[in-house]
C-alpha positions as CSV (number, residue, x, y, z in Angstrom):
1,X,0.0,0.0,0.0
2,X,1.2,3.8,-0.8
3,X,-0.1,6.6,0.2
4,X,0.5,9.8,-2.2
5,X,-0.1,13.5,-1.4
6,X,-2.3,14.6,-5.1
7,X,-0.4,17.0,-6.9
8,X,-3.8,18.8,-7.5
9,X,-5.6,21.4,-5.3
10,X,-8.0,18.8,-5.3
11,X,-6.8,16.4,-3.1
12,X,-9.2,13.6,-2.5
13,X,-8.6,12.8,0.8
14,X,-8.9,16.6,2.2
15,X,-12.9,17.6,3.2
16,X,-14.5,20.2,1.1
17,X,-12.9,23.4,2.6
18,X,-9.9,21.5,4.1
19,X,-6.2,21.7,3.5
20,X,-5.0,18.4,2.1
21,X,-3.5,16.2,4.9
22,X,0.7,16.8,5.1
23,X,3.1,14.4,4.6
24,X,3.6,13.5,8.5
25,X,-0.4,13.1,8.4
26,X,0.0,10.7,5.8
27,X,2.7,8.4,7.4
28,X,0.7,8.1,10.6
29,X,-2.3,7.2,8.7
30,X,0.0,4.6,6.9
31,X,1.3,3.7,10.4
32,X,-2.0,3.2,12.1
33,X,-2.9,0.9,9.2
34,X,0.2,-1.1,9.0
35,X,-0.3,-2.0,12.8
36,X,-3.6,-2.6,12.2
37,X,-2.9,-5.4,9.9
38,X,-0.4,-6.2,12.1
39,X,-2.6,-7.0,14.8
40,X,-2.6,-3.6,16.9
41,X,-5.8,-2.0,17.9
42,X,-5.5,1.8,17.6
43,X,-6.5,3.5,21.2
44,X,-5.8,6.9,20.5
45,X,-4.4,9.0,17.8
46,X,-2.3,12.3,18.5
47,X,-2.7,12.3,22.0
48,X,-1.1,15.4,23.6
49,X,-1.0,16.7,26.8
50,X,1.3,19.7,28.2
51,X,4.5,19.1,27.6
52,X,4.6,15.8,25.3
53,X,2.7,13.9,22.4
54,X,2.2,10.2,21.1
55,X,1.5,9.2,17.8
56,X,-0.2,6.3,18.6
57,X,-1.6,4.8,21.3
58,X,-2.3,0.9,20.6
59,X,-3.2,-2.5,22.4
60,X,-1.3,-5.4,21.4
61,X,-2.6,-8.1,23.3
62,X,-2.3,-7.3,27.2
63,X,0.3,-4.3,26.2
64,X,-0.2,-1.0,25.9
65,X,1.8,0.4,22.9
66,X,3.3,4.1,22.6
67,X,4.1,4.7,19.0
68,X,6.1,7.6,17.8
69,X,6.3,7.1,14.0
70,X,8.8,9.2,12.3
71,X,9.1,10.2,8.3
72,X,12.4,11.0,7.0
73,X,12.8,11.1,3.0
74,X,16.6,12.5,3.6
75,X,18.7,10.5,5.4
76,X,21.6,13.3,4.8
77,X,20.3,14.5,8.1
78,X,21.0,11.3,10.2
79,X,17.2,9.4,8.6
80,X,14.5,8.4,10.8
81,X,16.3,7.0,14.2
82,X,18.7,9.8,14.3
83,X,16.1,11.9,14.8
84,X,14.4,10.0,17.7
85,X,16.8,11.9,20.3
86,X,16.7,11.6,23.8
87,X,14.4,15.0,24.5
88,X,12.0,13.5,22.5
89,X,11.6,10.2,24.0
90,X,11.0,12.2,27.3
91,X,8.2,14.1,25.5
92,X,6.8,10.8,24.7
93,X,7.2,9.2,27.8
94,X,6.0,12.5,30.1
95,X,3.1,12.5,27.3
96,X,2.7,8.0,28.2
97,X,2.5,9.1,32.1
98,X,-0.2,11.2,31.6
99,X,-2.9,9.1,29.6
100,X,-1.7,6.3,31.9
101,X,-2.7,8.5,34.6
102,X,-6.0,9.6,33.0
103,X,-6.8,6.0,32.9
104,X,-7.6,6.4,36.7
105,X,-9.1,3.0,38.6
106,X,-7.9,1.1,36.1
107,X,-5.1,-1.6,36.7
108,X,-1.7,0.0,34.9
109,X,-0.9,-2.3,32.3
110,X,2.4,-3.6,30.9
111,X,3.7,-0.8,28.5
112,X,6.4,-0.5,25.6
113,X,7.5,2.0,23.6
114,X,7.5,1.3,19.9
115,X,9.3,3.6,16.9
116,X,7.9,3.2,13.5
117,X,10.1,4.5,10.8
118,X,9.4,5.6,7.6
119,X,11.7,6.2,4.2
120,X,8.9,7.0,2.0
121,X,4.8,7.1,1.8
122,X,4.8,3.4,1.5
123,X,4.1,0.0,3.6
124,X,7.4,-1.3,1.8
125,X,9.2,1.5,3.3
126,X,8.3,1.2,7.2
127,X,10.6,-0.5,9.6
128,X,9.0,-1.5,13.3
129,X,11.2,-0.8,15.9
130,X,9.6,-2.9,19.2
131,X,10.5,-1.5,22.4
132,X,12.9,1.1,21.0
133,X,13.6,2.6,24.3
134,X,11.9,2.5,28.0
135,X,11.0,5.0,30.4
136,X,13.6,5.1,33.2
């Protein structure tokens, strides 16, 4: 599966009177769908809180998945890991304490942190990264 940005002002995948989705839109729609298939339920999309953001949010069986997924079309600039630093994985995992913590009465559940990389708009160019790094 790729996923394309039109090249017209007519994007088919924008609403009438929307902007057409942007490229990092794109890969975490191509994300969601590739975990999907994969077996992942999608929780949450985008969730934000002050201070930090995930990508996803998904279930994989009994564990709760934190998903940052990450499009880089130049690796001249280090590609897709590189740019996964260690300031960012605190965003990620400050922005993982808080939904966990919005989840109040319910038993915490086992948790990883998962890094989906992406070359290119396209399901050939994603690589999975399971528990990339963990909160300390």
């Amino acid at each position: 599966m790729t996923i394309r940005p039109q090249a017209s002002d007519k994007d088919s995948t924008a609403g009438p009177g929307e902007r057409p989705p942007t490229a990092g839109v794109l890969a975490e729609r191509l994300a969601a769908s590739f975990l999907e298939r994969s077996g992942l339920t999608i929780l949450r999309r985008n969730y934000r809180c002050r201070g930090g953001e995930v990508d996803l949010i998904c279930q994989e069986r009994r564990v709760l998945v934190f998903v940052e997924v990450r499009l880089r079309r130049n690796a001249n600039y280090g590609g897709a890991a590189a740019s996964i630093t260690g300031a960012k994985q605190r965003r990620i995992i400050l922005a993982a304490r808080h939904y966990l913590a919005s989840q109040a009465g319910q038993r915490e559940p086992e948790c990883r942190f998962d890094c989906l990389l992406l070359d290119d708009l396209s399901d050939t160019a994603i690589e999975w990264l399971r528990d990339a790094f963990a909160a300390p």
